[in-house]
N, C-alpha and C positions, 0 to 999 in steps of 0.2 A: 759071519765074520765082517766085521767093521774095515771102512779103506784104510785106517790107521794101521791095522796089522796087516794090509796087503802093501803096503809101503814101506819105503825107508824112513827109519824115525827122524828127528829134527835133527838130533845130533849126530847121526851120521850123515844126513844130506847137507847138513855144514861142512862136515871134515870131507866130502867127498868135493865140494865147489871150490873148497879151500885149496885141494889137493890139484886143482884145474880140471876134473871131470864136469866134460861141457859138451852134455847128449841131450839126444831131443827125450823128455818125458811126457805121460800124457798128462801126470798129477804133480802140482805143487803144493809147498808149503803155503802160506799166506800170513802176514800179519794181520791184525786188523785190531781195530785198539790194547793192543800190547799182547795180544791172545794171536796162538797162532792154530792153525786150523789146514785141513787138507781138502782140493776144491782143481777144478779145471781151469780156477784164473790162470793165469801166466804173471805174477808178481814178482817172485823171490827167489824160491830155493825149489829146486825139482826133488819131487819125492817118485824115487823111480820104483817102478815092481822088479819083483822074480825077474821077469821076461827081459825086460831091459838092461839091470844090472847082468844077467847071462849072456846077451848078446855087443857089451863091453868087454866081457872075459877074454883073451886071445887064446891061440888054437896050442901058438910056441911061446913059452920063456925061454927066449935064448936059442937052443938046440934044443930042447926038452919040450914035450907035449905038456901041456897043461893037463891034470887030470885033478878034477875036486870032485870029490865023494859026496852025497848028502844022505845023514842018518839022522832018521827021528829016535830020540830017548824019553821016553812018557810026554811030558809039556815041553821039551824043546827041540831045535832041529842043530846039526852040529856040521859042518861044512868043512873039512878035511883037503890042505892042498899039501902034498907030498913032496918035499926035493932035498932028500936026504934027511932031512929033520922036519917031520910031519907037522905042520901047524894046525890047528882048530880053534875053529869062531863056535861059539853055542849062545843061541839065543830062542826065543820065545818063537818067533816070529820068523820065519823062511827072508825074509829081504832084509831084514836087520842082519842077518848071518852073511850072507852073501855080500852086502853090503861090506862089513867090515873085513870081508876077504876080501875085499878089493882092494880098499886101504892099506890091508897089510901088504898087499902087490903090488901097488901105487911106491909108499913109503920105503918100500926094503928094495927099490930099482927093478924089481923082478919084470916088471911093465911099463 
């Protein structure tokens, strides 16, 4: 497995900086003549892992425990957070998934 799929992709680790997620990662994005590329510089945009985007997740929404599911289905993984109306992210990639739960926790106030 390549760090690209141990990462979050560009366009999540956009919408997550955008969203003001500002944690320490140990992997960034980088540009470097118009190419962008994943590296232990410190330039741009953090490309976080699994471990990190998990230990952003909080314990409470609100009164409610946070509980997110993860199921593999053949090539992808599908990331399930329940609060009366079950959301799911499905992607390729375990951090891309997790990623975009975050977002959608970020975005809908839930955190």
């Amino acid at each position: 497995m390549n760090l690209e799929q141990q990462v979050t992709n560009l366009e999540i680790s956009k919408k997550l900086k955008e969203l003001g997620v500002d944690a320490p990662a140990m992997f960034w994005w980088r540009e470097e003549q118009g190419e962008w590329t994943v590296g232990q510089t410190v330039t741009m945009l953090p490309a976080f892992t699994v471990a990190e985007l998990g230990e952003m997740l909080p314990v409470f929404v609100g009164t409610e425990w946070l509980q997110i599911q993860l199921n593999r289905s053949g090539d992808y993984w599908m990331v399930f957070y329940g609060d009366g109306q079950p959301k799911m992210e499905r992607e390729k990639h375990l951090a891309n998934a997790v990623g975009k739960m975050l977002i959608y926790l970020i975005e809908n106030k839930l955190i």
